[in-house]
C-alpha positions as CSV (number, residue, x, y, z in Angstrom):
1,X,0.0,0.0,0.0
2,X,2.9,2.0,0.9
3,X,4.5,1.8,-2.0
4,X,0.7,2.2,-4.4
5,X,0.9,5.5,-2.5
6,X,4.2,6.3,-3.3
7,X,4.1,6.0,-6.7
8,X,0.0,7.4,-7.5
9,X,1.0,10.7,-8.7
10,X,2.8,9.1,-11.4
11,X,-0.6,7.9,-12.6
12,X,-2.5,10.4,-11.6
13,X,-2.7,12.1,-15.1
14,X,-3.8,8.9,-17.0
15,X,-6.5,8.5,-14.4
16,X,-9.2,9.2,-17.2
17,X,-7.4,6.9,-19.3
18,X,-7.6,4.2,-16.9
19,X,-10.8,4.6,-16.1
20,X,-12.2,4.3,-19.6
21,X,-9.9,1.1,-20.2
22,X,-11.8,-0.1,-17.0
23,X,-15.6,0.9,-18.4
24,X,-14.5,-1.4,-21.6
25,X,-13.6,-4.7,-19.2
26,X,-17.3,-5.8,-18.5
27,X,-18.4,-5.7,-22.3
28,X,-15.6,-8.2,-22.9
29,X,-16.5,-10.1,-19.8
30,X,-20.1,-10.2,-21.3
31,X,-18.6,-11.1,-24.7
32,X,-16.8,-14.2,-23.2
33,X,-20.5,-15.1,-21.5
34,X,-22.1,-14.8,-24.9
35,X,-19.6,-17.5,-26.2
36,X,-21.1,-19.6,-23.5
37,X,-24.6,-19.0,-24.6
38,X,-23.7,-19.7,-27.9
39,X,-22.3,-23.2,-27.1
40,X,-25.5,-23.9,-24.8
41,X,-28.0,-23.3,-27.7
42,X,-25.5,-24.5,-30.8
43,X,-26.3,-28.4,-28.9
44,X,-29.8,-27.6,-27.2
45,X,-31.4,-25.4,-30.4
46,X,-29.7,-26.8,-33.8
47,X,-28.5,-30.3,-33.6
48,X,-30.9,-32.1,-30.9
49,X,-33.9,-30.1,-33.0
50,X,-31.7,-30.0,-36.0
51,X,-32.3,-26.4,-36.9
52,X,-30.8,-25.7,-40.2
53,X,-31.5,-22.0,-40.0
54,X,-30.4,-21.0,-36.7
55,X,-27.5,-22.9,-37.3
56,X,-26.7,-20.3,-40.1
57,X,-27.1,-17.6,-37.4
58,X,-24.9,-19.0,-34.8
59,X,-21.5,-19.0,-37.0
60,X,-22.2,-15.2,-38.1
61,X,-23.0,-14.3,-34.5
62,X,-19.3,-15.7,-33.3
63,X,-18.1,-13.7,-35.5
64,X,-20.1,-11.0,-34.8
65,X,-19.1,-11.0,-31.3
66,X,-15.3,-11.2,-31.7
67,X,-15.3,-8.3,-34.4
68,X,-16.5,-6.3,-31.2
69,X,-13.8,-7.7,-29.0
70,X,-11.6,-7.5,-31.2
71,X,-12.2,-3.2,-31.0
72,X,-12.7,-3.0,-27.7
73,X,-9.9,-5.5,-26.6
74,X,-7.3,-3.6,-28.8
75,X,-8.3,0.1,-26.9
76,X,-8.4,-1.7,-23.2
77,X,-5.3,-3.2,-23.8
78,X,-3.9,0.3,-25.2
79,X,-5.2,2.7,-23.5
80,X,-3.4,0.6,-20.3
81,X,-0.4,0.3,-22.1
82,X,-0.1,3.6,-23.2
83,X,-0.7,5.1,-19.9
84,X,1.9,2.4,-18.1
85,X,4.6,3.0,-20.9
86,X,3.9,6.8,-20.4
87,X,4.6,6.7,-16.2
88,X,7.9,4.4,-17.1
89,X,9.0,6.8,-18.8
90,X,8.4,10.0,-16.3
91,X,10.0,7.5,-13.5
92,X,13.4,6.7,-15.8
93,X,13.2,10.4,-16.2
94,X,12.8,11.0,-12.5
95,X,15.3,8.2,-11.3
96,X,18.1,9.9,-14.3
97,X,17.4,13.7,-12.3
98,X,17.7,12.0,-8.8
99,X,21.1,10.2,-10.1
100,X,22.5,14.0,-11.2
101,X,21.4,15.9,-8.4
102,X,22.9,13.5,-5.5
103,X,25.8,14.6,-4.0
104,X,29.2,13.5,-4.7
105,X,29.8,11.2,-1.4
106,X,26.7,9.4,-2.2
107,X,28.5,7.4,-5.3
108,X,31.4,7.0,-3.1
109,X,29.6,5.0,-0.8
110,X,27.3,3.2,-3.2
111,X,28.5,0.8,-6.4
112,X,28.1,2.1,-9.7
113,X,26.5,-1.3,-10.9
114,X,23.4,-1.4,-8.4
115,X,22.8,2.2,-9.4
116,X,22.8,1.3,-13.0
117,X,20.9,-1.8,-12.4
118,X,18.1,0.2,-9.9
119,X,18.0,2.5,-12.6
120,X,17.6,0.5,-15.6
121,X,16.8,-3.5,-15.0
122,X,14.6,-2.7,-12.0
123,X,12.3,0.0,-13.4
124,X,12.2,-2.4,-16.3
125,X,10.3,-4.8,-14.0
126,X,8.4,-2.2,-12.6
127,X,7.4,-1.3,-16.0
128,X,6.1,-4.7,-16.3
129,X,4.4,-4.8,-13.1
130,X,2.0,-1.4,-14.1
131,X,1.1,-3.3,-16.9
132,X,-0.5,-5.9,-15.1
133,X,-2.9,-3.5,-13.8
134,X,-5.0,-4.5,-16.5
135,X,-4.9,-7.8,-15.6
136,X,-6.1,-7.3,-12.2
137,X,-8.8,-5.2,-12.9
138,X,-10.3,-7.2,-15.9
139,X,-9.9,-10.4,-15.2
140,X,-11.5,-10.7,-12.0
141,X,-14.8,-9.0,-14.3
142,X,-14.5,-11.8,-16.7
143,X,-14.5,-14.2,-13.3
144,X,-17.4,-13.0,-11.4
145,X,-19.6,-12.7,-15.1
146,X,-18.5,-16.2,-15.9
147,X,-19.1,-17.1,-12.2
148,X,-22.5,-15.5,-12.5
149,X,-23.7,-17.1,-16.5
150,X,-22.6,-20.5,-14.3
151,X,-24.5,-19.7,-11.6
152,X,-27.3,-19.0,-13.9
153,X,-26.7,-22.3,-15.8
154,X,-26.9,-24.4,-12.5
155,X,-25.8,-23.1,-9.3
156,X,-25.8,-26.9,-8.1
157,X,-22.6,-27.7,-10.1
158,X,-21.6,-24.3,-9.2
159,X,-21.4,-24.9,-5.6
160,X,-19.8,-28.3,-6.3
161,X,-16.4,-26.2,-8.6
162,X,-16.6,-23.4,-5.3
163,X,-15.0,-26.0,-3.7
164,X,-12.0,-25.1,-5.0
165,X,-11.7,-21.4,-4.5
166,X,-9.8,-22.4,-1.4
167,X,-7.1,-23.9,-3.1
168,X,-6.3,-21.4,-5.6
169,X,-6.6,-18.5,-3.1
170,X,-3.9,-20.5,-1.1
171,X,-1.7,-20.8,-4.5
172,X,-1.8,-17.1,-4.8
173,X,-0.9,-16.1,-1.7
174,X,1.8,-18.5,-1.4
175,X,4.1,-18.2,-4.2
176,X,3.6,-14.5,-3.8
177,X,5.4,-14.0,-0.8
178,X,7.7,-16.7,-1.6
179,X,8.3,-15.0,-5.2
180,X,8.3,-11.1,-3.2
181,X,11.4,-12.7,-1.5
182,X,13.1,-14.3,-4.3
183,X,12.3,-11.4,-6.7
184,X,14.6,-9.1,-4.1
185,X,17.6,-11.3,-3.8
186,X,17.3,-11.5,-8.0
187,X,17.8,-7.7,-8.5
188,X,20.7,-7.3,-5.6
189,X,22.5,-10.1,-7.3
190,X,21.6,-8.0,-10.9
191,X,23.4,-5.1,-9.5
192,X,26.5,-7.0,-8.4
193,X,27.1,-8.7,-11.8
194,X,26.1,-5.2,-13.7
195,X,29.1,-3.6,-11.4
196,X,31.9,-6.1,-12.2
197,X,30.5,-5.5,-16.2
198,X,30.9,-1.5,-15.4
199,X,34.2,-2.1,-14.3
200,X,35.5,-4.5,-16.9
201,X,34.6,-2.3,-19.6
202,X,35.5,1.1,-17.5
203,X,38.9,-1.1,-16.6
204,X,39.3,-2.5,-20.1
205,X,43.2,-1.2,-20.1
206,X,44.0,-2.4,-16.7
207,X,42.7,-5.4,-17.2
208,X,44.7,-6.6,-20.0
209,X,47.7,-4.8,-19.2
210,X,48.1,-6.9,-15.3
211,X,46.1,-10.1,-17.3
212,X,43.5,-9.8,-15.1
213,X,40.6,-11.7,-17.6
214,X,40.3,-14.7,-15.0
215,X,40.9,-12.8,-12.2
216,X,37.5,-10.4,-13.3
217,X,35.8,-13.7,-14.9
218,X,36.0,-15.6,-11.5
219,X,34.1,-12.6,-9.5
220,X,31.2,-12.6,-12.3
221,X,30.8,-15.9,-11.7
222,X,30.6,-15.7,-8.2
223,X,28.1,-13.2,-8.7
224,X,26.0,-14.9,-11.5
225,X,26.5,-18.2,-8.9
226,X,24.1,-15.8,-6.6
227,X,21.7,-14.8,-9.2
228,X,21.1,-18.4,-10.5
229,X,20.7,-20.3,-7.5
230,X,17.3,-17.4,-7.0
231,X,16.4,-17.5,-10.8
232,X,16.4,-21.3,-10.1
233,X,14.2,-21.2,-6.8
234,X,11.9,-18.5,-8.6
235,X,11.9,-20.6,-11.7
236,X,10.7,-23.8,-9.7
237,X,8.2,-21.7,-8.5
238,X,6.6,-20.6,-11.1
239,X,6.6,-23.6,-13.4
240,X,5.4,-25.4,-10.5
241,X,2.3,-22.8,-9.8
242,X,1.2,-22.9,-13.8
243,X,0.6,-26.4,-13.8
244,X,-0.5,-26.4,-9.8
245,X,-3.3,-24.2,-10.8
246,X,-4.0,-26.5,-13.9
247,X,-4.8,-29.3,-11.8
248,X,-7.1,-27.5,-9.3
249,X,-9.0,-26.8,-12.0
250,X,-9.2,-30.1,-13.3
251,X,-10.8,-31.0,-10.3
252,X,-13.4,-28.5,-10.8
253,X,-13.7,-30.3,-14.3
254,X,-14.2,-33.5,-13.2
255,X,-16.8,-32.6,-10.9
256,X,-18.9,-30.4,-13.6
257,X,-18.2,-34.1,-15.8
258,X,-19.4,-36.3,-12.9
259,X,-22.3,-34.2,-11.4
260,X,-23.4,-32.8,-14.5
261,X,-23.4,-36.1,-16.4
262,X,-25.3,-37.5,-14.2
263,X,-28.5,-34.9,-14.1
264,X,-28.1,-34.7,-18.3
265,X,-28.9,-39.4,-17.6
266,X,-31.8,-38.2,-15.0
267,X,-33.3,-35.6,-17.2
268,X,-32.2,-32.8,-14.9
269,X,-30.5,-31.0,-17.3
270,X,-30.2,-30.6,-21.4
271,X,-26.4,-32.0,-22.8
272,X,-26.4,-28.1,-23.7
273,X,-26.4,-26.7,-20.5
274,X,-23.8,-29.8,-19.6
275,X,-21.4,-28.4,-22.8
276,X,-22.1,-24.3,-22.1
277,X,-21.6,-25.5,-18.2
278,X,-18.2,-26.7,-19.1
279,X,-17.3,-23.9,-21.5
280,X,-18.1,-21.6,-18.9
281,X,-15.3,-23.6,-16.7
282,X,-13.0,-23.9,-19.2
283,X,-13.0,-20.5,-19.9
284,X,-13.5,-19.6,-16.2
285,X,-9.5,-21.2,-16.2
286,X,-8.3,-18.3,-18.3
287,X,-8.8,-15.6,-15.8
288,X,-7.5,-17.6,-13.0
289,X,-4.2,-18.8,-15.4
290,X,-3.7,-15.0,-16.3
291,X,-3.9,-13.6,-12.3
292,X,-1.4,-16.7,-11.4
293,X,0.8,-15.3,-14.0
294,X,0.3,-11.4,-13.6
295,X,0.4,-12.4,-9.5
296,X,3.9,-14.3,-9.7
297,X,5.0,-11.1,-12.0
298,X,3.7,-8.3,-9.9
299,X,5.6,-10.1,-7.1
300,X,8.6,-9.7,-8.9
301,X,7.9,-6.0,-9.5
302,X,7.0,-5.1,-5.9
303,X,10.4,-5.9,-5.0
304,X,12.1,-3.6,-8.0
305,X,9.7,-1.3,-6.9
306,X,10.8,-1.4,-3.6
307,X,14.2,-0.4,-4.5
308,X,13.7,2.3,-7.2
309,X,11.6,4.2,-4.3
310,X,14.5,3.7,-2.0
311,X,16.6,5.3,-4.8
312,X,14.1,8.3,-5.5
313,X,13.5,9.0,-1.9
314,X,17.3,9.4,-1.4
315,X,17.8,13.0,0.1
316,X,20.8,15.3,-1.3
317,X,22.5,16.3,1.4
318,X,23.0,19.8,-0.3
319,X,20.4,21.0,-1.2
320,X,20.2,24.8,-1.7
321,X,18.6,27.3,0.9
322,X,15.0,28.3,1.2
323,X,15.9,31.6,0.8
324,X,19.0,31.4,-2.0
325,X,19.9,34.0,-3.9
326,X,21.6,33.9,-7.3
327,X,25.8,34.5,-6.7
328,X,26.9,37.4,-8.7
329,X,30.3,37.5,-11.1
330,X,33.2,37.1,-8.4
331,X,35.1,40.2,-8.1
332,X,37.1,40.3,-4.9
333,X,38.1,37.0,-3.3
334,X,37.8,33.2,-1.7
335,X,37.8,33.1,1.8
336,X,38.2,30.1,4.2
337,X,37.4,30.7,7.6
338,X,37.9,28.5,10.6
339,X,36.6,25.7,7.9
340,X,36.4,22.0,9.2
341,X,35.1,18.7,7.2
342,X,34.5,15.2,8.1
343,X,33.4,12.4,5.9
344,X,30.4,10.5,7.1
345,X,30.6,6.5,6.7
346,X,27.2,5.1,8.4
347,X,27.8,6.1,12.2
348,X,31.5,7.1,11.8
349,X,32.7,10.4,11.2
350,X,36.5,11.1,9.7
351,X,38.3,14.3,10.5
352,X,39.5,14.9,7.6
353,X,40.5,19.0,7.3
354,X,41.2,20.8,10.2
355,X,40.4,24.5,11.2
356,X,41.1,25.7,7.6
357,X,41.6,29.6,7.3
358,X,42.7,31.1,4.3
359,X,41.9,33.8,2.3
360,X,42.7,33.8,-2.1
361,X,42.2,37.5,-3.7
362,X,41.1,38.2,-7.4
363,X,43.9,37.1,-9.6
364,X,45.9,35.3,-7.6
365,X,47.2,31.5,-8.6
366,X,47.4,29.2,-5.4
367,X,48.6,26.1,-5.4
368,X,48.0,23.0,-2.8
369,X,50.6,21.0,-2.3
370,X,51.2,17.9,0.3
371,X,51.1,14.3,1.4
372,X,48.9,11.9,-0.2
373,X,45.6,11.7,1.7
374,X,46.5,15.3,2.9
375,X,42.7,16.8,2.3
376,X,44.0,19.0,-1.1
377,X,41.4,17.7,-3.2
378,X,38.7,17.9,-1.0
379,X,39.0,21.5,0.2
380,X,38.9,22.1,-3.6
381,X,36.1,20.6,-3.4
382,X,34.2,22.5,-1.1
383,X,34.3,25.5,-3.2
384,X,31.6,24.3,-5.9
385,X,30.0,22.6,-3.0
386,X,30.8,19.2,-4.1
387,X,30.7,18.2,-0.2
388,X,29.2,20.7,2.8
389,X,31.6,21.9,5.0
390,X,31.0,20.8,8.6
391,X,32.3,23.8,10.3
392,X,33.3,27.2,9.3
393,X,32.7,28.6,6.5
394,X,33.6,29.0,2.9
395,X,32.5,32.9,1.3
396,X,33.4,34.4,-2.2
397,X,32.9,38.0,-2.6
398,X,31.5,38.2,1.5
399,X,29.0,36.0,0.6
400,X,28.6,32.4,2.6
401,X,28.6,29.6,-0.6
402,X,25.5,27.9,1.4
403,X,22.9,31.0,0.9
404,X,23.1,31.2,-3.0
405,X,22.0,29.2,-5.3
406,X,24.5,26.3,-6.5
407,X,23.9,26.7,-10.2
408,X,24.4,30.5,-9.7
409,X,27.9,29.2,-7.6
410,X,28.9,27.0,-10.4
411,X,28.4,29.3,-13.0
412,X,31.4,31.0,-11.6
413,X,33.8,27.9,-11.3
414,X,35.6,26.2,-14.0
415,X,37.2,22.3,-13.1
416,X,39.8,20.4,-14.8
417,X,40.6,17.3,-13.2
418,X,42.9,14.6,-13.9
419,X,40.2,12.7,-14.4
420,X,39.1,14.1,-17.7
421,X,35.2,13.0,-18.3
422,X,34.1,13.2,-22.0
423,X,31.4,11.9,-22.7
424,X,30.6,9.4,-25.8
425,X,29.3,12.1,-28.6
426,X,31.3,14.6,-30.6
427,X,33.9,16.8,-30.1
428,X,32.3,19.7,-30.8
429,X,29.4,18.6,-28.0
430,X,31.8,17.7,-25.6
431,X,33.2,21.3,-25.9
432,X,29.8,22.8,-25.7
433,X,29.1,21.3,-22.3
434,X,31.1,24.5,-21.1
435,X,28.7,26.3,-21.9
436,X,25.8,25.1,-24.3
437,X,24.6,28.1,-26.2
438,X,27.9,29.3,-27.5
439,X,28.5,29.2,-31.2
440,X,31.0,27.3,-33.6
441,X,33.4,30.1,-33.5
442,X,33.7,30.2,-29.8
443,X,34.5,26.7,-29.9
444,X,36.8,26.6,-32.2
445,X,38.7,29.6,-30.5
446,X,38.4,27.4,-27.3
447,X,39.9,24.6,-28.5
448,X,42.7,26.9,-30.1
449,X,43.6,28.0,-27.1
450,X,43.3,24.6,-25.6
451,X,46.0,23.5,-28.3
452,X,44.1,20.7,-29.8
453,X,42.4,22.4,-32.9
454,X,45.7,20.5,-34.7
455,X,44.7,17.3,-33.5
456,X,40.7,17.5,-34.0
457,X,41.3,18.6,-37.6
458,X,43.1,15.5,-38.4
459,X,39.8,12.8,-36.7
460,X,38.1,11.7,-39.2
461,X,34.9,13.8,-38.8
462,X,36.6,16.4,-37.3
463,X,34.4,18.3,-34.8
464,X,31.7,16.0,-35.4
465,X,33.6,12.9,-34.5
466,X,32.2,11.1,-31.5
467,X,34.8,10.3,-29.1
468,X,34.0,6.8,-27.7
469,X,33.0,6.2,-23.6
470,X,35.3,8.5,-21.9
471,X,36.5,9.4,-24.7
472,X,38.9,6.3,-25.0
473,X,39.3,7.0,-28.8
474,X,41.7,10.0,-27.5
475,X,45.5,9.7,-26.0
476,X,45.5,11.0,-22.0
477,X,46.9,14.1,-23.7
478,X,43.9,15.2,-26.3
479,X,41.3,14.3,-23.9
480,X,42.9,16.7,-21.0
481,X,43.0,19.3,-24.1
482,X,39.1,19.1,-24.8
483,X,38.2,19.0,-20.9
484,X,40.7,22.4,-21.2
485,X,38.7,23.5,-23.5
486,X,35.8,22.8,-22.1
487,X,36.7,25.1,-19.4
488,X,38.4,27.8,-21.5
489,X,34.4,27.8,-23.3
490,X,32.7,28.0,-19.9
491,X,35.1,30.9,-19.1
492,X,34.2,31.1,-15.0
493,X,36.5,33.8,-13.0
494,X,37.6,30.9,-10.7
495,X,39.2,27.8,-12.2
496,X,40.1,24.7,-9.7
497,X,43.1,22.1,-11.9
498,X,42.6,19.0,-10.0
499,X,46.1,17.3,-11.0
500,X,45.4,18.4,-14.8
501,X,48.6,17.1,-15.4
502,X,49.9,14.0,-13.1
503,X,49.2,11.5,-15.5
504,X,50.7,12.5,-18.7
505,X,54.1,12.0,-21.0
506,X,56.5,14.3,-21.2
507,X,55.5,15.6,-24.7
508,X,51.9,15.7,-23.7
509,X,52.5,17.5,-20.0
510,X,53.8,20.4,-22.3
511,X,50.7,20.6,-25.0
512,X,48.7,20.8,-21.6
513,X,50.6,22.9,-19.7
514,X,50.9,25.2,-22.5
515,X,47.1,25.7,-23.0
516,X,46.8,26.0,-19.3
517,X,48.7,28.8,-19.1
518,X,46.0,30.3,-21.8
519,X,43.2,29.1,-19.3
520,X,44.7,30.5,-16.3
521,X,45.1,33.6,-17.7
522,X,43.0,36.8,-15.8
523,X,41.8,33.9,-13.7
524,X,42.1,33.3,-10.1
525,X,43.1,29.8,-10.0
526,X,43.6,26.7,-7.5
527,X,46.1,24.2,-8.3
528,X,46.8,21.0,-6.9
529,X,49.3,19.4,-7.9
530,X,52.5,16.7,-7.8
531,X,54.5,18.2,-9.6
532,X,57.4,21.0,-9.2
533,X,56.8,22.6,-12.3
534,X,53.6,23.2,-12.2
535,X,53.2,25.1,-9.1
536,X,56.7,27.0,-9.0
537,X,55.0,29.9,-10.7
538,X,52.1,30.0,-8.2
539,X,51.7,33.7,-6.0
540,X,51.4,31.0,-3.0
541,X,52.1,27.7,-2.2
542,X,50.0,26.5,0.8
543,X,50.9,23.2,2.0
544,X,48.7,20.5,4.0
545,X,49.5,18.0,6.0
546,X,46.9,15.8,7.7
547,X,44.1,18.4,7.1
548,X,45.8,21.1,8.4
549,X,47.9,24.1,6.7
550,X,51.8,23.8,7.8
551,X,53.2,26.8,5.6
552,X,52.1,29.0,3.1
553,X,54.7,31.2,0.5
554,X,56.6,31.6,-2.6
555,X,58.4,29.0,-4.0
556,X,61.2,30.8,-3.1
557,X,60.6,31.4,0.4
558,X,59.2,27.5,1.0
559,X,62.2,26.4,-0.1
560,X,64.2,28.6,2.2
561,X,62.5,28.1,5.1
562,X,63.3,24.4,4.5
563,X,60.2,22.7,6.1
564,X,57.9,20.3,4.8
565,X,57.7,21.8,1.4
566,X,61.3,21.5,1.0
567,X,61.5,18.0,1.5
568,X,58.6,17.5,-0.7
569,X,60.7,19.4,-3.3
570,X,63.6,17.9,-2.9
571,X,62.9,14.3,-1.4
572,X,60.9,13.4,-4.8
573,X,57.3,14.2,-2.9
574,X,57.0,17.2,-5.6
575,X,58.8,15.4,-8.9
């Protein structure tokens, strides 16, 4: 129920469409009783009194009558359909939005594989599961009126078949729950085979540079071992059920045969109403087949349900304020004060920066230098509001980050990382994600000054070559030099260089570097970085060690001073 609740307003807007799709299920009920009443008077009117003309009038009838199902089935069916493909498609939307908007730590803490599985194989199922609606409203209405015309027929054999009801409610109910349960362990063990697939392809380098294949092969198939032994118990279950349900009404059968043969031999009853009596129970089999089936499925999409509503009712932990207001240009500066952050794993809270106060004016390049595992990156971080600080505060221009408007924050902020994300279109798109509406000159100026106008000219669709996931169809070099340009496109007064450098050749750091220098230019800039060369030139170097600042300075005056930036310099910490 909680969950029918959850998703309504989803539905809400076909409600119309539903409820006409419902007004069409008793006219094919009554269609399927007609078929009885055929049957009944094809043996009691035309061959015991061997009526020649109403036997002409019985064939066109059937036909008659299945020309009309044949309209209304086809806009009952679709107008269900439509309306189920139509909320599918709102809550892929939905679950895509809540996947973008959630904040960074979220992913950190969750695999990549049960997110793509929750988000694709498990509203999949639940797409399945609204269809069944249908089922569950029309069937039971072709039930009861068959029920009823049988009643009508001869409620003595009719009592005799209620016998069973019992039994088949007891069939539902059990290989619901049991299928619920099965259904849930099916779509966990999805999402850890859809993870290990993420990461093979994501990993495709690594994995056959170390020869990893069997390494990765043996954890699939611990994970498909998972799956199958569930598909296997769920698959018993359901063949089982089918044919269960078969039998129980075979015993309803063989009672209407026994009973009802023997008042047809005692004159109780015409071999008509024995052959539309049994139609009536052989098609009363349908609807009780087709809720078996939908009821074994719906089970199935209950528990998908269940976890693409955990997913959407996720909270981002940033959201912006009540009362945001949009973040003008930055004019001034970047001011740290007294800042503190801890990373939240369940119950445990890490320290990881310490009292942070610093303050970066208009202009200026600063560059973060340290230990491994020092907290550089994520006080970077903490500008765009990738994490929340937990203390303190973070304010450009005067203004405390938390009371605008993040897309207004943003807007200001340029990133280049050393993970440089394209994504699988062209170059020119991948480019425009700086900033959409600019125009083919400003893109090709961008990637000018990005130095990789050279290289894009010689792809074989130039701008409008698509680049491949991640862009894998580029070196490390001419990727960095499209996420440069990116930025250079975007062209935000504060750019943060994540390591835009660490993992390139020699010939490639200097492409980069060079169209770096072009970005950085008129920009105030945060650097963090491993190597010398690329923070030498900074107005400051501020160094952090454990989440705290140990010394700020020149180059010159770091080095001097001889503490720990001097043996990062000179030890090999800064090669």
């Amino acid at each position: 129920m909680e969950l029918a609740k959850y998703f309504f307003p989803y539905f809400k807007p076909y409600l119309k469409r539903a409820f006409l799709a419902i007004l069409l299920a008793p006219p094919l009920a009554g269609i399927k009783g007609a078929t009885v009443w055929l049957t009944k008077n094809l043996v009691n009117e035309v061959l015991i009194k061997r009526d020649l003309s109403t036997l002409k009038l019985i064939p066109i009838a059937m036909v008659g009558l299945y020309l009309v199902n044949l309209v209304l089935r086809f806009f009952h069916y679709y107008l269900i359909r439509s309306s189920a493909d139509r909320v599918v498609v709102q809550i892929r939307e939905d679950v895509l939005k809540k996947l973008t908007s959630l904040h960074v730590q979220y992913f950190q803490e969750h695999p990549a594989g049960d997110l793509i599985s929750r988000s694709l194989a498990d509203v999949v199922y639940l797409g399945m599961g609204i269809n069944l609606i249908g089922s569950f409203i029309r069937e039971p209405i072709i039930f009861l009126s068959l029920l009823g015309y049988a009643i009508y027929l001869n409620w003595k054999l009719t009592l005799f078949c209620l016998v069973v009801l019992p039994l088949f409610a007891w069939v539902f109910n059990s290989t619901g729950k049991r299928v619920r349960r099965y259904g849930a362990k099916l779509q966990a063990a999805l999402g850890g085979s859809t993870r290990i697939v993420h990461e093979a392809i994501g990993g495709a380098r690594v994995i056959k540079s170390y020869s990893l294949g069997p390494f990765v092969l043996k954890r699939y198939q611990h994970a498909q071992s998972e799956w199958i032994v569930n598909q296997l118990k769920w698959g018993r279950l359901e063949e089982f059920a089918r044919p269960l349900i078969e039998l129980i009404g075979s015993i309803a059968i063989a009672l209407i045969i026994l009973f009802g043969g023997y008042q047809v031999i005692k004159g109780e009853a015409t071999p008509g109403d024995l052959l539309g009596f049994l139609t009536a129970m052989g098609l009363l089999q349908d609807p009780i087949r087709k809720l078996n089936d939908s009821n074994l499925q719906l089970s199935q999409a209950l528990a998908a349900g269940h976890r693409v509503a955990e997913l959407l009712k996720v909270k981002d932990e940033i959201p912006d304020a009540p009362d945001a207001i949009e973040l003008p240009s930055f004019k001034n500066s970047i001011h740290f004060d007294h800042l503190s952050f801890s990373y939240h794993q369940g119950e445990e809270e890490r320290l990881v920066l310490k009292e942070i106060s610093l303050e970066i004016k208009k202009g200026e390049t600063v560059a973060f230098v340290g230990p491994s595992g020092g907290g550089k990156s994520t006080l970077v971080s903490l500008v765009p509001r990738l994490y929340d600080v937990t203390k303190g505060t973070i304010k450009i221009d005067g203004i405390d980050i938390r009371s605008v408007t993040q897309e207004s924050l943003r807007n200001n902020i340029a990133l280049v990382s050393q993970d440089s994300f394209l994504f699988n279109d062209s170059v020119k798109m991948n480019v425009l994600c700086g900033r959409l509406d600019a125009t083919d000159e400003e893109v090709e100026r961008a990637l000018k000054l990005a130095n990789a106008w050279e290289f894009v000219q010689k792809l074989p669709q130039q701008l409008e070559t698509r680049l491949g996931d991640q862009g894998m169809k580029l070196s490390g070099g001419q990727r960095q030099r499209i996420s440069i340009a990116r930025a250079i496109l975007r062209d935000a007064p504060i750019l943060i260089l994540d390591e835009a450098t660490s993992a390139l050749d020699n010939e490639s750091e200097k492409a980069v570097q060079e169209a770096l220098t072009n970005l950085m230019k008129g920009r105030t800039t945060l650097v963090i970085a491993h190597r010398l060369s690329t923070v030498e030139n900074a107005n400051r170097i501020v160094v952090l060690v454990d989440g705290k600042i140990v010394e700020i300075g020149t180059h010159e005056e770091l080095i001097k001073s001889r503490g720990e930036y001097h043996n990062l310099a000179t030890l090999g910490g800064l090669a």
